[in-house]
mmCIF entry with sequence, helices, sheets and N, C-alpha, C, O atoms, coordinates in Angstrom:
data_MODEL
# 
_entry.id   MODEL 
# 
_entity.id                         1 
_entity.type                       polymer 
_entity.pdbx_number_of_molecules   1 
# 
_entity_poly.entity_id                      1 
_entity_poly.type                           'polypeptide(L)' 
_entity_poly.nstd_linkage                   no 
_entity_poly.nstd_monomer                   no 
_entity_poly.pdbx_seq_one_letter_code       
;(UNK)(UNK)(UNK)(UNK)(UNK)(UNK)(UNK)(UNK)(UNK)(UNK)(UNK)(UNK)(UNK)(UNK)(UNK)(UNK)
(UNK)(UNK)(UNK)(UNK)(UNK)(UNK)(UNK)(UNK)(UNK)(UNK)(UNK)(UNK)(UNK)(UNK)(UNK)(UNK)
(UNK)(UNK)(UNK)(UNK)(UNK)(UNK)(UNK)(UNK)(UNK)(UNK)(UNK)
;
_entity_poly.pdbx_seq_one_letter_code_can   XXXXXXXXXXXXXXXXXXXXXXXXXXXXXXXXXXXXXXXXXXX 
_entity_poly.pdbx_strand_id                 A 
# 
loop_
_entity_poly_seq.entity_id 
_entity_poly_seq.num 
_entity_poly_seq.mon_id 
_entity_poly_seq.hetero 
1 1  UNK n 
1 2  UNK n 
1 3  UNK n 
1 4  UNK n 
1 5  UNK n 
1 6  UNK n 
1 7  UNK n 
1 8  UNK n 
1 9  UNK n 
1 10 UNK n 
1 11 UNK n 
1 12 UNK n 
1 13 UNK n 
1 14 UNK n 
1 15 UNK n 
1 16 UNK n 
1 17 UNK n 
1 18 UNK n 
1 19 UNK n 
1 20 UNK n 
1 21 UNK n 
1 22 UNK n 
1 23 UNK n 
1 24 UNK n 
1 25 UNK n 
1 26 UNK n 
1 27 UNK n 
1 28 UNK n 
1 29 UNK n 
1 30 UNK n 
1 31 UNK n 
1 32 UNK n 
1 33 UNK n 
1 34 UNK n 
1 35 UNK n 
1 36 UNK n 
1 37 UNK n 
1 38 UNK n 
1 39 UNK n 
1 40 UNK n 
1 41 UNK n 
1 42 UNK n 
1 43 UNK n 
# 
_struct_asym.id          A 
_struct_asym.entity_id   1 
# 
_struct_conf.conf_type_id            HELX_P 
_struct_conf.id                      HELX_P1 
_struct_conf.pdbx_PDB_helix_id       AA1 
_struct_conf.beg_label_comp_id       UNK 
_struct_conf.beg_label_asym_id       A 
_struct_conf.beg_label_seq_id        12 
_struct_conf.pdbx_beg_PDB_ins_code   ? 
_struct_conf.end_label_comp_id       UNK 
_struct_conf.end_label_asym_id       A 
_struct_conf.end_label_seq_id        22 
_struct_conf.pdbx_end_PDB_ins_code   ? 
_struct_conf.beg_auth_comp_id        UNK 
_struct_conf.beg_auth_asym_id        A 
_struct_conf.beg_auth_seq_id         12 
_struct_conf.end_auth_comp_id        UNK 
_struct_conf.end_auth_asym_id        A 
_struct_conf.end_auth_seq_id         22 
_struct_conf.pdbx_PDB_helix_class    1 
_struct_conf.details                 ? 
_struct_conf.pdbx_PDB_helix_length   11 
# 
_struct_conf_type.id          HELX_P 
_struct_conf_type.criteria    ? 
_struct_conf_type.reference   ? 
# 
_struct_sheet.id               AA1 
_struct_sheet.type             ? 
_struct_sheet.number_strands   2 
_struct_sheet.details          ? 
# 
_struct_sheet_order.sheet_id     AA1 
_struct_sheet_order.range_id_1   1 
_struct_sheet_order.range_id_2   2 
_struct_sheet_order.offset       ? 
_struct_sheet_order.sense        parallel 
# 
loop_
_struct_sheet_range.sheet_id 
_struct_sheet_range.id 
_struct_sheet_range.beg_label_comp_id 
_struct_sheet_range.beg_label_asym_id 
_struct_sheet_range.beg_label_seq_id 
_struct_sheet_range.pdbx_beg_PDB_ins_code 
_struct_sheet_range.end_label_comp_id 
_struct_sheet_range.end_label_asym_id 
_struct_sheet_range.end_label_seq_id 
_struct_sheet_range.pdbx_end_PDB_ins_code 
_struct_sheet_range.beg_auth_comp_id 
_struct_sheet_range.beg_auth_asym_id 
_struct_sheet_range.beg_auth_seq_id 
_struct_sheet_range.end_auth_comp_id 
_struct_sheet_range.end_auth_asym_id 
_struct_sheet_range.end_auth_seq_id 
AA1 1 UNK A 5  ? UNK A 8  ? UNK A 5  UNK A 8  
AA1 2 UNK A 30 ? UNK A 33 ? UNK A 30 UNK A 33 
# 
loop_
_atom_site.group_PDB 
_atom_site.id 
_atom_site.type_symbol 
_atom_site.label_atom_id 
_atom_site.label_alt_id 
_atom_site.label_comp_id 
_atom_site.label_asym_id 
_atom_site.label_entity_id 
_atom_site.label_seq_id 
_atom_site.pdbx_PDB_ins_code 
_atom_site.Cartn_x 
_atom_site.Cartn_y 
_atom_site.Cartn_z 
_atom_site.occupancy 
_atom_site.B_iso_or_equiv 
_atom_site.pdbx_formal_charge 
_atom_site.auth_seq_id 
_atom_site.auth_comp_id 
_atom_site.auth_asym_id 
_atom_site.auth_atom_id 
_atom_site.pdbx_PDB_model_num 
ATOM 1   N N  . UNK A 1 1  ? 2.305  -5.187  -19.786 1.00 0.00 ? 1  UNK A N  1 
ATOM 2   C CA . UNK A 1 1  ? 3.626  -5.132  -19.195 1.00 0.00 ? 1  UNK A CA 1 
ATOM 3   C C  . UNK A 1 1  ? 3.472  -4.989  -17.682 1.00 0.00 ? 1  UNK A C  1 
ATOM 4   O O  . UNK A 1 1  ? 2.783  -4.232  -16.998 1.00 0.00 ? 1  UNK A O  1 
ATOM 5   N N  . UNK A 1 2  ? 4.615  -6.278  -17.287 1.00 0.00 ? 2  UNK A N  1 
ATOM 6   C CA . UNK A 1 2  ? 4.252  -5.922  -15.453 1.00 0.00 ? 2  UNK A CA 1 
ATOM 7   C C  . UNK A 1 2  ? 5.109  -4.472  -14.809 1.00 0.00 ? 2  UNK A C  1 
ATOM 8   O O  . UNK A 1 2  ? 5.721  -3.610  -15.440 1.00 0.00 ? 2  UNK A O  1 
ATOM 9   N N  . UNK A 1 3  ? 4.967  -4.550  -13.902 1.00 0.00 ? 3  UNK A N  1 
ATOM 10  C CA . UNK A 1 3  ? 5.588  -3.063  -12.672 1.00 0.00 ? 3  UNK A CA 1 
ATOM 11  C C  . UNK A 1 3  ? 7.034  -3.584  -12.934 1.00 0.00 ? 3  UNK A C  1 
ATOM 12  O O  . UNK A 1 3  ? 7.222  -4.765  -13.226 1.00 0.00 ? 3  UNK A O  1 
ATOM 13  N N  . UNK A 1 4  ? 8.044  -2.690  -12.825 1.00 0.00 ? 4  UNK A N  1 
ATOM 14  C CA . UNK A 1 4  ? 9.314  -2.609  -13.135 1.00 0.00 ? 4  UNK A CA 1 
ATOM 15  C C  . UNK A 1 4  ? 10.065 -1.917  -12.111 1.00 0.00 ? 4  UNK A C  1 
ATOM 16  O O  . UNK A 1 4  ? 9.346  -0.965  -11.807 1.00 0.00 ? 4  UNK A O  1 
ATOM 17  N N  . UNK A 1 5  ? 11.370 -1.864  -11.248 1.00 0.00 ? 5  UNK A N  1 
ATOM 18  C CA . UNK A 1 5  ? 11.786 -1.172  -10.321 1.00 0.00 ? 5  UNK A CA 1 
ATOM 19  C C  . UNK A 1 5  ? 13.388 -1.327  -10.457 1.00 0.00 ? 5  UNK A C  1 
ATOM 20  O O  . UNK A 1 5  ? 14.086 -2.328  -10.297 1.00 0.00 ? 5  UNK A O  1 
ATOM 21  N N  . UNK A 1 6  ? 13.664 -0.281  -10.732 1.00 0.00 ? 6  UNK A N  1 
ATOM 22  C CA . UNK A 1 6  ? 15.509 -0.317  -10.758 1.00 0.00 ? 6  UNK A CA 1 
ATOM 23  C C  . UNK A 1 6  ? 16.053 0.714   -9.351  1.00 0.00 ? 6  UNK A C  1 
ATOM 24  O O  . UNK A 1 6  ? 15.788 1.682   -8.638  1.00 0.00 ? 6  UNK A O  1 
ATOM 25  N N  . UNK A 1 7  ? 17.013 -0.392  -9.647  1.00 0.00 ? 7  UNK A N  1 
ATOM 26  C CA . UNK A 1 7  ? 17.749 -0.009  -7.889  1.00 0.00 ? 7  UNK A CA 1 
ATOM 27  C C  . UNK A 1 7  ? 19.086 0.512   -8.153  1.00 0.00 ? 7  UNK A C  1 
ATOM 28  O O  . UNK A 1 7  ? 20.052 -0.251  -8.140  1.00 0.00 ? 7  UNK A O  1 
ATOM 29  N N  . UNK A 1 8  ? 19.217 1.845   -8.407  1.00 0.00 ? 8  UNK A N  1 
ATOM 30  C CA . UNK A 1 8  ? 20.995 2.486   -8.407  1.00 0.00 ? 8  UNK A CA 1 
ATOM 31  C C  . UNK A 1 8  ? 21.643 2.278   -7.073  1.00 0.00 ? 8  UNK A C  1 
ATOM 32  O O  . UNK A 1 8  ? 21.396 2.668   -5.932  1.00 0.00 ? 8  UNK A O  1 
ATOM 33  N N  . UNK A 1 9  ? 22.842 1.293   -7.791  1.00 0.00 ? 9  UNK A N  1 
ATOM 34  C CA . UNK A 1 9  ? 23.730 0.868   -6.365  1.00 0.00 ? 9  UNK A CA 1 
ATOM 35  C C  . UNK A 1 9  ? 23.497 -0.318  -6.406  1.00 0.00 ? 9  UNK A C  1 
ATOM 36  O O  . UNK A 1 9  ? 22.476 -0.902  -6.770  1.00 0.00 ? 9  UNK A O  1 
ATOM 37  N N  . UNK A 1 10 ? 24.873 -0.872  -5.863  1.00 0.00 ? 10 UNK A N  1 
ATOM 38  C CA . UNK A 1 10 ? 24.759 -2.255  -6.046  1.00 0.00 ? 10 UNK A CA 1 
ATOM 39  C C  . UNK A 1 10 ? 25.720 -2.684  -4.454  1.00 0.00 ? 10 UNK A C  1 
ATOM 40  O O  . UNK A 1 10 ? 26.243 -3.767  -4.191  1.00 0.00 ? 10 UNK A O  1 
ATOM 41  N N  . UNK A 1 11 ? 25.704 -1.759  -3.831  1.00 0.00 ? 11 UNK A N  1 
ATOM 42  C CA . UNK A 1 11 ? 26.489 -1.861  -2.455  1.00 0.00 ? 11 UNK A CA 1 
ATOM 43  C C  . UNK A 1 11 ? 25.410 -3.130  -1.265  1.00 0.00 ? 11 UNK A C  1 
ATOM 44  O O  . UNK A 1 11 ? 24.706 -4.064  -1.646  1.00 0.00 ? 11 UNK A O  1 
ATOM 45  N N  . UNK A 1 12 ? 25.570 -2.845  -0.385  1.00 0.00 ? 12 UNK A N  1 
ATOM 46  C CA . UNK A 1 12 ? 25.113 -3.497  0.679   1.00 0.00 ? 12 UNK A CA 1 
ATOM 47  C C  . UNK A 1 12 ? 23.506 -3.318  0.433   1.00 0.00 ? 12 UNK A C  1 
ATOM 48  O O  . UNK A 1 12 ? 22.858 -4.245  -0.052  1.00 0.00 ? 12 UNK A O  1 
ATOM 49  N N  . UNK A 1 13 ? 22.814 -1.900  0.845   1.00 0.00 ? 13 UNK A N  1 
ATOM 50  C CA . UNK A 1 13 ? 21.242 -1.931  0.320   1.00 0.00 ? 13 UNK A CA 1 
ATOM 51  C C  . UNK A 1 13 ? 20.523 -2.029  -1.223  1.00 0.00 ? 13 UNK A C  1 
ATOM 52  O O  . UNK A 1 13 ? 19.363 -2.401  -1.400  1.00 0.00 ? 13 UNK A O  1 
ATOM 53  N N  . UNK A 1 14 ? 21.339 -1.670  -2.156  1.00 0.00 ? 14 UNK A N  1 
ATOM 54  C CA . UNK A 1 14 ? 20.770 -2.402  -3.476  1.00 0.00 ? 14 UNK A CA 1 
ATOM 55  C C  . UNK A 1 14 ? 20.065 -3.382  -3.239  1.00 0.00 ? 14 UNK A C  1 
ATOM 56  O O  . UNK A 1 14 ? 18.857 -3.388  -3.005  1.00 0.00 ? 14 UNK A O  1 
ATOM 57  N N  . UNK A 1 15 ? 21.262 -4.832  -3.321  1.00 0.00 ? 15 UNK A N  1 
ATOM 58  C CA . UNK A 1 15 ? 20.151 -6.283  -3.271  1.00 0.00 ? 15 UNK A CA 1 
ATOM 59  C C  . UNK A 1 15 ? 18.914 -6.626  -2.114  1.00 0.00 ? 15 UNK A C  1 
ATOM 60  O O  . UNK A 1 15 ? 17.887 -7.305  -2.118  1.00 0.00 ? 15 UNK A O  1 
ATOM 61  N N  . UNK A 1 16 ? 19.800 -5.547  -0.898  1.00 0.00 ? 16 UNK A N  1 
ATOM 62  C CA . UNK A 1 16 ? 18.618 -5.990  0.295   1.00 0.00 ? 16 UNK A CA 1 
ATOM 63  C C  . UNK A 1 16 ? 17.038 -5.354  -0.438  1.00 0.00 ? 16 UNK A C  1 
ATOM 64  O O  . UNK A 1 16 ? 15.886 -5.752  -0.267  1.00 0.00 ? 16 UNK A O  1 
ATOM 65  N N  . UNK A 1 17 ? 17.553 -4.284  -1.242  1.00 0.00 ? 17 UNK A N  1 
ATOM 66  C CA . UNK A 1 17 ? 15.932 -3.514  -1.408  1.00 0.00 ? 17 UNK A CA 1 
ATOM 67  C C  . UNK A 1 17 ? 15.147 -4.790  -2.119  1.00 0.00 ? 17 UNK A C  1 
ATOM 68  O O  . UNK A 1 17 ? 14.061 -5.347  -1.955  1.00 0.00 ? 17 UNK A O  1 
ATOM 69  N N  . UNK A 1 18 ? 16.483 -4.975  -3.149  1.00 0.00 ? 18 UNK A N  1 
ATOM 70  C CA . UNK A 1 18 ? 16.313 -6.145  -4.279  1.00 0.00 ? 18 UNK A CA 1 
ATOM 71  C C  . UNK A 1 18 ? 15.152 -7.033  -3.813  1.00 0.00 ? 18 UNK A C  1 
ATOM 72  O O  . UNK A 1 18 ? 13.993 -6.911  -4.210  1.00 0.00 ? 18 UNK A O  1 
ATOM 73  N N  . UNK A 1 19 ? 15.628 -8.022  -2.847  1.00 0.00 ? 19 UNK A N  1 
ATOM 74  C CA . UNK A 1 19 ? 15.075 -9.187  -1.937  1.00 0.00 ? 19 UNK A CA 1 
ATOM 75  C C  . UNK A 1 19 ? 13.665 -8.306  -1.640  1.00 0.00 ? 19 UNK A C  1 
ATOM 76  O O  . UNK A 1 19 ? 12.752 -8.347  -2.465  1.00 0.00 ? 19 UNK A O  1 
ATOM 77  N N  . UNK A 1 20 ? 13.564 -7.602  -0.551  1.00 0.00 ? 20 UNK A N  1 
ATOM 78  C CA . UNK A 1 20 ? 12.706 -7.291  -0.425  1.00 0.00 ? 20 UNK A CA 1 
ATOM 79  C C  . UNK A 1 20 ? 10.977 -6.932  -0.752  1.00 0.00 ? 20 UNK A C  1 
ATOM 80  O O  . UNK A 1 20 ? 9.827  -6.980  -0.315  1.00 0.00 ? 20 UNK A O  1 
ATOM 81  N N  . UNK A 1 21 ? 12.070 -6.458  -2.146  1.00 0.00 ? 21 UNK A N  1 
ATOM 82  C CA . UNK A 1 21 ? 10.787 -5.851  -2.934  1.00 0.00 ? 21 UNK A CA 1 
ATOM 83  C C  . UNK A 1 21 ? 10.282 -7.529  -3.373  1.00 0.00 ? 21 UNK A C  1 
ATOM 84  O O  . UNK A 1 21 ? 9.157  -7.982  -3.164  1.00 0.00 ? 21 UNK A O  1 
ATOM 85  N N  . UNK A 1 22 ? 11.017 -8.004  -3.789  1.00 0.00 ? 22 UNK A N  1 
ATOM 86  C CA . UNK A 1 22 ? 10.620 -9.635  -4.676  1.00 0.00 ? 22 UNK A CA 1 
ATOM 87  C C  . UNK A 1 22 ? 9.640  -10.275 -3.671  1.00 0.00 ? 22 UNK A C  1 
ATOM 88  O O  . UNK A 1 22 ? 8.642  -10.908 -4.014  1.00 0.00 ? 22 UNK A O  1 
ATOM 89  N N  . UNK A 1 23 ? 10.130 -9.985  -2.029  1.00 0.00 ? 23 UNK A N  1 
ATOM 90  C CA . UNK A 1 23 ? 9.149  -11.189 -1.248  1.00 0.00 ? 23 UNK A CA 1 
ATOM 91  C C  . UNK A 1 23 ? 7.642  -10.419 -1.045  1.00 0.00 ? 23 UNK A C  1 
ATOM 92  O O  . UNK A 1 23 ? 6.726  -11.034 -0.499  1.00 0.00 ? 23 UNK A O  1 
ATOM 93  N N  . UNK A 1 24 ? 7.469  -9.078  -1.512  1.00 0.00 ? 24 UNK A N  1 
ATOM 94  C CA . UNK A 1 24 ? 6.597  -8.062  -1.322  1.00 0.00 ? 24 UNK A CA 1 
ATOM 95  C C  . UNK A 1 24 ? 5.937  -8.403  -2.635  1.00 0.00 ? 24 UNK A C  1 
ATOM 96  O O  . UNK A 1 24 ? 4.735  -8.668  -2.641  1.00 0.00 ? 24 UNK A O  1 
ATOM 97  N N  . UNK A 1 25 ? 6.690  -8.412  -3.818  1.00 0.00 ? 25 UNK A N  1 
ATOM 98  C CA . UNK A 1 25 ? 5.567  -8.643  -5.267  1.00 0.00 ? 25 UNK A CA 1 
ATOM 99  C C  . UNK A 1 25 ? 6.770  -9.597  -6.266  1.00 0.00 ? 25 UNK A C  1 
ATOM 100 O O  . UNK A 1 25 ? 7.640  -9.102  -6.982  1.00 0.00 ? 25 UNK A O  1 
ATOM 101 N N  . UNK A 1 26 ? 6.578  -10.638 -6.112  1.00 0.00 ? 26 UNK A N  1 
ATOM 102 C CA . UNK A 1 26 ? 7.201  -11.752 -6.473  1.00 0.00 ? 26 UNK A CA 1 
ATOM 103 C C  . UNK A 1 26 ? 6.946  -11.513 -8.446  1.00 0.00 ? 26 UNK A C  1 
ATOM 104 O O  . UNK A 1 26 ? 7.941  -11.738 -9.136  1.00 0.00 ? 26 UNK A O  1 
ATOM 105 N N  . UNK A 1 27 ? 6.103  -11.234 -8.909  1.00 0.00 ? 27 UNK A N  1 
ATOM 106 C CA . UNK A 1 27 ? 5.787  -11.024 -10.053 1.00 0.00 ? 27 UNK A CA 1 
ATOM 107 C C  . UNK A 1 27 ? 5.900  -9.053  -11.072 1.00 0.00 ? 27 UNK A C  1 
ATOM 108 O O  . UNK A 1 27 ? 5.191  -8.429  -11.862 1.00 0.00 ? 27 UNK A O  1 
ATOM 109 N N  . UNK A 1 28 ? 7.594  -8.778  -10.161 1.00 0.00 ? 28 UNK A N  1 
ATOM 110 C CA . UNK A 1 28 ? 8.335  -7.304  -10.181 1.00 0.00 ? 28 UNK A CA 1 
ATOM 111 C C  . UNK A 1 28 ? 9.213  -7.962  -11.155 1.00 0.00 ? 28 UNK A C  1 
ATOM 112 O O  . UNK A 1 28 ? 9.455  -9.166  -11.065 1.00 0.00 ? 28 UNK A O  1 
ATOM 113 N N  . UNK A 1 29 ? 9.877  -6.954  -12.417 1.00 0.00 ? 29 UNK A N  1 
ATOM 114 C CA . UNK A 1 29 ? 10.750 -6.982  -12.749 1.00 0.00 ? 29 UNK A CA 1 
ATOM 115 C C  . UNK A 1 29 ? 11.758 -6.017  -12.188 1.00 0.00 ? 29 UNK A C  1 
ATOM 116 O O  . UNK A 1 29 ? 11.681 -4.798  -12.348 1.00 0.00 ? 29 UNK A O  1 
ATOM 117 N N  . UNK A 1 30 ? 12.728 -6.645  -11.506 1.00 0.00 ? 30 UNK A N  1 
ATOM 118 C CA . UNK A 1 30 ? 13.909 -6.362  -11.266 1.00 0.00 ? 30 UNK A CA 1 
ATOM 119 C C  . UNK A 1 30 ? 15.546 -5.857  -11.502 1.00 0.00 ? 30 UNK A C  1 
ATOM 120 O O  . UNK A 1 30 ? 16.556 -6.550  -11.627 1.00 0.00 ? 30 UNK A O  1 
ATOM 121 N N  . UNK A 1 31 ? 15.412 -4.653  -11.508 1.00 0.00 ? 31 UNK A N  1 
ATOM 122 C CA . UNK A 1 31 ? 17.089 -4.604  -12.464 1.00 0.00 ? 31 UNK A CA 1 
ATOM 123 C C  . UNK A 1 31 ? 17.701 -3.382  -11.384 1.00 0.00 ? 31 UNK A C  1 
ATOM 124 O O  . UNK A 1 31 ? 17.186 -2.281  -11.192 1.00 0.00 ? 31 UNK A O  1 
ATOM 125 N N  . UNK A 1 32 ? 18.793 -3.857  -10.830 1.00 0.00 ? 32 UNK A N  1 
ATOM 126 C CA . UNK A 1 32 ? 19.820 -3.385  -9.937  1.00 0.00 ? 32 UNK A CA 1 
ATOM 127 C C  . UNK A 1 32 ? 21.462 -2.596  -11.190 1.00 0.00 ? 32 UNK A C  1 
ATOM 128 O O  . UNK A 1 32 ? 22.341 -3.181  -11.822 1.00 0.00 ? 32 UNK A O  1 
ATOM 129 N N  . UNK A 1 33 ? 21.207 -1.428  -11.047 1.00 0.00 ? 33 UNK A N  1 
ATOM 130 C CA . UNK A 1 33 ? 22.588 -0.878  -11.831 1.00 0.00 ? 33 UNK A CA 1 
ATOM 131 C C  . UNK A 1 33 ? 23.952 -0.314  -10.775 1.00 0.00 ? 33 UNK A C  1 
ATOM 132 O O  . UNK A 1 33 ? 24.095 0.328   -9.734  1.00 0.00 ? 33 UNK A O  1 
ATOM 133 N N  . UNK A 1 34 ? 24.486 -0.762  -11.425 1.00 0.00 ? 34 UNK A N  1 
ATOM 134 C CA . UNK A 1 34 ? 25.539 -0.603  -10.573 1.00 0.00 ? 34 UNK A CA 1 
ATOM 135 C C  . UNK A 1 34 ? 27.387 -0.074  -11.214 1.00 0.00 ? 34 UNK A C  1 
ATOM 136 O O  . UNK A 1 34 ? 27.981 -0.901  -11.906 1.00 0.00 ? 34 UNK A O  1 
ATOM 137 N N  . UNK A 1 35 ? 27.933 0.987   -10.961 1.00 0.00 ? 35 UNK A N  1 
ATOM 138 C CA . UNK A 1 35 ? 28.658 1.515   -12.037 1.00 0.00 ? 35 UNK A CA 1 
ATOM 139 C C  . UNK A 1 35 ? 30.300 1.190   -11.761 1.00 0.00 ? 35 UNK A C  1 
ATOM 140 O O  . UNK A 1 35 ? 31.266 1.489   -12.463 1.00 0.00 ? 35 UNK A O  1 
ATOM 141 N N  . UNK A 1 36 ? 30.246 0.447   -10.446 1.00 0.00 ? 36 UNK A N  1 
ATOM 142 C CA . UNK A 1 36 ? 31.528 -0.630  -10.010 1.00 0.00 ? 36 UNK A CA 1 
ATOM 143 C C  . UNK A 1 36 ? 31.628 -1.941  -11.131 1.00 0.00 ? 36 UNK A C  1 
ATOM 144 O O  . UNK A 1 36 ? 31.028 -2.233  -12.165 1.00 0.00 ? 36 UNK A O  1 
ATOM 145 N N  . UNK A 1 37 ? 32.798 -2.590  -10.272 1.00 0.00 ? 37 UNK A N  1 
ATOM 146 C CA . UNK A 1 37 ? 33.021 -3.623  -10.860 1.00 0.00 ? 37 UNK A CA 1 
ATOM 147 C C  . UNK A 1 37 ? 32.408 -5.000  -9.970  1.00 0.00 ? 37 UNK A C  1 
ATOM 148 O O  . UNK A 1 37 ? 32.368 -6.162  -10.373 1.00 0.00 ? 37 UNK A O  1 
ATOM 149 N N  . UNK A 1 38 ? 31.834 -4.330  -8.299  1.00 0.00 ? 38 UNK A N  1 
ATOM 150 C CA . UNK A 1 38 ? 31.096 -5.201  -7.597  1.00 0.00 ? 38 UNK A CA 1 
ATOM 151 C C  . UNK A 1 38 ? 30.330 -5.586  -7.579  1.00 0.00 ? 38 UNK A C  1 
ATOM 152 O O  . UNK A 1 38 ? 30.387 -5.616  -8.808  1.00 0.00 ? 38 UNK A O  1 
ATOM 153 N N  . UNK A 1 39 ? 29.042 -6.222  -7.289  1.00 0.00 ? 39 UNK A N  1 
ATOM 154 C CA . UNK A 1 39 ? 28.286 -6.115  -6.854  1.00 0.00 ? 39 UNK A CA 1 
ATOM 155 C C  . UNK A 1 39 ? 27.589 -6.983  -5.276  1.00 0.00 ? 39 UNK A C  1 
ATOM 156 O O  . UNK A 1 39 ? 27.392 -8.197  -5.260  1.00 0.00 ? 39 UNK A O  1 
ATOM 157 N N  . UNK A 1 40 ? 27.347 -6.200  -4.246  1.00 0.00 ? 40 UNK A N  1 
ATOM 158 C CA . UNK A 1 40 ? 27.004 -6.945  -2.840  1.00 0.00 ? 40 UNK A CA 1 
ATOM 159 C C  . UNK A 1 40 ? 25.707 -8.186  -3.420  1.00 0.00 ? 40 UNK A C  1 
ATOM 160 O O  . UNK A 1 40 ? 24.807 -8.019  -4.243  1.00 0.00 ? 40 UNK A O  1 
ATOM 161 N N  . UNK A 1 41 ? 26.028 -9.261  -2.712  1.00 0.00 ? 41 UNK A N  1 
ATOM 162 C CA . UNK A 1 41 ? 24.704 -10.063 -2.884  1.00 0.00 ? 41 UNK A CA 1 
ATOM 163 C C  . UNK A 1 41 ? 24.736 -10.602 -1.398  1.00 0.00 ? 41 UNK A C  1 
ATOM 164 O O  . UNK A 1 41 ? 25.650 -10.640 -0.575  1.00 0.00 ? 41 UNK A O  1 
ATOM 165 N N  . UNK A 1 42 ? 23.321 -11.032 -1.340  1.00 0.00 ? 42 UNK A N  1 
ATOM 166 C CA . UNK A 1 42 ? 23.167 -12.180 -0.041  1.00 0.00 ? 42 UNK A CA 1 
ATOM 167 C C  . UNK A 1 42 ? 22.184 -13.367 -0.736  1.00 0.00 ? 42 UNK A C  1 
ATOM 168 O O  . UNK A 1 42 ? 21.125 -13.461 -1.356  1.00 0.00 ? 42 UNK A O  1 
ATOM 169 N N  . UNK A 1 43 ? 23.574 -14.437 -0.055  1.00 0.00 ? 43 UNK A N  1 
ATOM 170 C CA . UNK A 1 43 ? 23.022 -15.835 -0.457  1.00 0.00 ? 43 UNK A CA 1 
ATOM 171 C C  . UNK A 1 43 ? 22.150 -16.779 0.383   1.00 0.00 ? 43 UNK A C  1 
ATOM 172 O O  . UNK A 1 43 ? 21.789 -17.861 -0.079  1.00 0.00 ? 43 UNK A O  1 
# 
């Protein structure tokens, strides 16, 4: 099983951590929780 990283919050720094972490270890599973009905992304 690969490395796993969840991100509470789904506001403005959630996805940025999101992105981040992915261009840092492209082969991360990723899961962002978020307890709105939003969630911030950048496209």
């Amino acid at each position: 099983m690969g490395k796993r990283l969840i991100i509470i919050g789904g506001g403005a720094a959630g996805p940025s951590v999101a992105a981040e972490a992915r261009r840092r270890d492209p082969s991360l599973d990723i899961n962002v929780l978020e307890a709105g009905e939003f969630v911030s992304y950048i496209s």
